[in-house]
N, C-alpha and C positions, 0 to 999 in steps of 0.2 A: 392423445393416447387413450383417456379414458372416452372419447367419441367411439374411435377405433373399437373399443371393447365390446362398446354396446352397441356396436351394429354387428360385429359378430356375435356376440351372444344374442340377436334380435334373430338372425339369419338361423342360427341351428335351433333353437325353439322353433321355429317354424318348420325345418327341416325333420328334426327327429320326435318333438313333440304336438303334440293336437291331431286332430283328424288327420291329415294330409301324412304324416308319417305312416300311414296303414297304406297308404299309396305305394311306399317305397318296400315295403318288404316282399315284395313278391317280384318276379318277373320283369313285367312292365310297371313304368311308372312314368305318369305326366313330364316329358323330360322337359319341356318348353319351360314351365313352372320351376323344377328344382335348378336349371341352370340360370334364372336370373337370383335365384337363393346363392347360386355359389358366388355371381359375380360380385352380389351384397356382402356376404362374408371375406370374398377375397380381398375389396377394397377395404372393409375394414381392419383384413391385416395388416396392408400396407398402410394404412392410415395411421395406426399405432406403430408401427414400426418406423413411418419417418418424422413421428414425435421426435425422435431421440438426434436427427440433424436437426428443428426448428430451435430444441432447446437447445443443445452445444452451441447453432450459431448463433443463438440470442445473446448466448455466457462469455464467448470466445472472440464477438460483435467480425466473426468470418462471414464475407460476404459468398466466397464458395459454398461453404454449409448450408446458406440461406436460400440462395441459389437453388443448390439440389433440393433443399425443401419445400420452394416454390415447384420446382420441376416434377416433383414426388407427387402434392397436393393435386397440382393438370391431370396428374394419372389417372390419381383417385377420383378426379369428379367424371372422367372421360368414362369410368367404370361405373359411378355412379348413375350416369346419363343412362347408360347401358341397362344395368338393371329396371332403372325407371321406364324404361320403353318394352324389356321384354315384360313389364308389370301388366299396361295398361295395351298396349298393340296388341301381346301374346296372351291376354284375357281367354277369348274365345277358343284359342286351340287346345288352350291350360284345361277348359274345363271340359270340350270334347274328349280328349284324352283320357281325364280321367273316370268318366261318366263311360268309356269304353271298358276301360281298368273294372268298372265293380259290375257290367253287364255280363263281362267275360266269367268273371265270380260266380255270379248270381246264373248265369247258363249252365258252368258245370256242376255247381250244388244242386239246379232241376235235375243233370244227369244221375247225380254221385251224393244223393244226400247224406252223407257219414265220412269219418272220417279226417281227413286233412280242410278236405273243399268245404266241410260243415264249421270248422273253427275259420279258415279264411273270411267267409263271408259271415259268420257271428261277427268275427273285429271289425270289421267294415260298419257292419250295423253299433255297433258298442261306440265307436268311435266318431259316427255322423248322427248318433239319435235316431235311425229311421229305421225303417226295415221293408223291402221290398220297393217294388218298382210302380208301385200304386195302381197297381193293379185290383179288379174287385175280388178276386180270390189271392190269399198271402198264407192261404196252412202249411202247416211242417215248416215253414222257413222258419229259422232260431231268432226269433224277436229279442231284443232288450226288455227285462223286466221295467217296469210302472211307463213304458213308453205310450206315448198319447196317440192311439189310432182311432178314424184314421187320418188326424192332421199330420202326423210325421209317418205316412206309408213311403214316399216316396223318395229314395234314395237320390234318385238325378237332381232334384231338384233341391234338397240340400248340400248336393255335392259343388251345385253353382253358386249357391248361397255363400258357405265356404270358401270357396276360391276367390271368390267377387269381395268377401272381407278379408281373407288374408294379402291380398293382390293389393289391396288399398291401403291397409298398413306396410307394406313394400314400398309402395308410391309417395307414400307420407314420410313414413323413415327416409328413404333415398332423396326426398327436396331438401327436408329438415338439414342431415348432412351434406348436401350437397351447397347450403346456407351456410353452412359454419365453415365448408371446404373455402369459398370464395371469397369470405370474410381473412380466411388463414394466408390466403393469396394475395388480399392487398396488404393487409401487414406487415404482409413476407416482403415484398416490395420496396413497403415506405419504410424499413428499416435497414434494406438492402442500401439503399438510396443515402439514408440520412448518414450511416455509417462513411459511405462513400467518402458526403463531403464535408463530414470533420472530418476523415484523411487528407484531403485537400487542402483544407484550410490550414490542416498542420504542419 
């Protein structure tokens, strides 16, 4: 259960907090990326939720409850599996996407400098440290104050940076769990098992 927890609280930190949440407030947003975030949190609710058969059947020595708990556990790591592949496969589309997301930005704040389109692409920059497209001319775009130009000019290429390290702690979390998932599976098993046969014997 407390696994369960912390892959969903891992999952919404990444979702609603850090750079990558400025992703989601608008329009578009990297969907290849937030949906292996979901399937990360989804398993972790199920994860925690079928805490509550491993322990009854541990207390209750119900081979049913065990059962469902082994059954429960397959789910989560099949979910687990999931996430881990849209991590490290959907890399590349994760970051094309979103490197589309802040050009789209960063095109109509050249049209529209004020404004709405003027704070959208301030948070973008606020949020990824950079400002502009590294390009040799960046005036009038809304910079971050003491930002270091021009090694953080260029927004795309922090934006791969980013996704390249969250995508990796996605991948790490999802083995990590996906470790203690199959650990929860043999035990589920050899207690399945062992209960059996002291019924047997009795």
């Amino acid at each position: 259960q407390l696994a369960g927890l912390a892959v969903i609280a891992f999952g919404l930190w990444l979702r609603f907090g850090g750079p990558m949440a400025e992703f989601a407030t608008d329009k578009k947003s990297p969907e290849l990326f937030f949906m292996g975030l979901y399937v990360l949190v989804g398993a972790g609710a199920i994860m925690s939720a079928v805490g509550f058969f491993g322990c009854c059947g541990a207390a209750r020595e119900s081979q049913c409850l065990i059962g469902t708990f082994f059954a429960c556990l397959l789910v989560i790591f099949a979910g687990e599996v999931t996430a881990g592949v849209f991590a490290f496969i959907g890399k590349k589309v994760a970051i094309q996407e979103a490197q589309k997301i802040y050009e789209d930005a960063y095109e109509d704040y050249m049209k529209n400098p004020v404004g709405k389109v003027n704070s959208t692409i301030y948070r973008y920059h606020v949020a990824l440290q950079c400002c502009g497209k590294g390009n040799v001319e960046q005036t009038g775009l809304p910079c971050p104050e003491n930002i270091q130009l021009p090694k953080a000019s260029n927004c795309l290429v922090e934006i791969q940076n980013v996704i390249d390290t969250q995508l990796h702690l996605v991948g790490i979390v999802g083995i990590a769990i996906a470790s203690i998932t199959i650990f929860g599976m043999i035990f589920s098993m050899v207690l399945c098992c062992t209960i059996r046969n002291m019924r047997e014997m009795i």
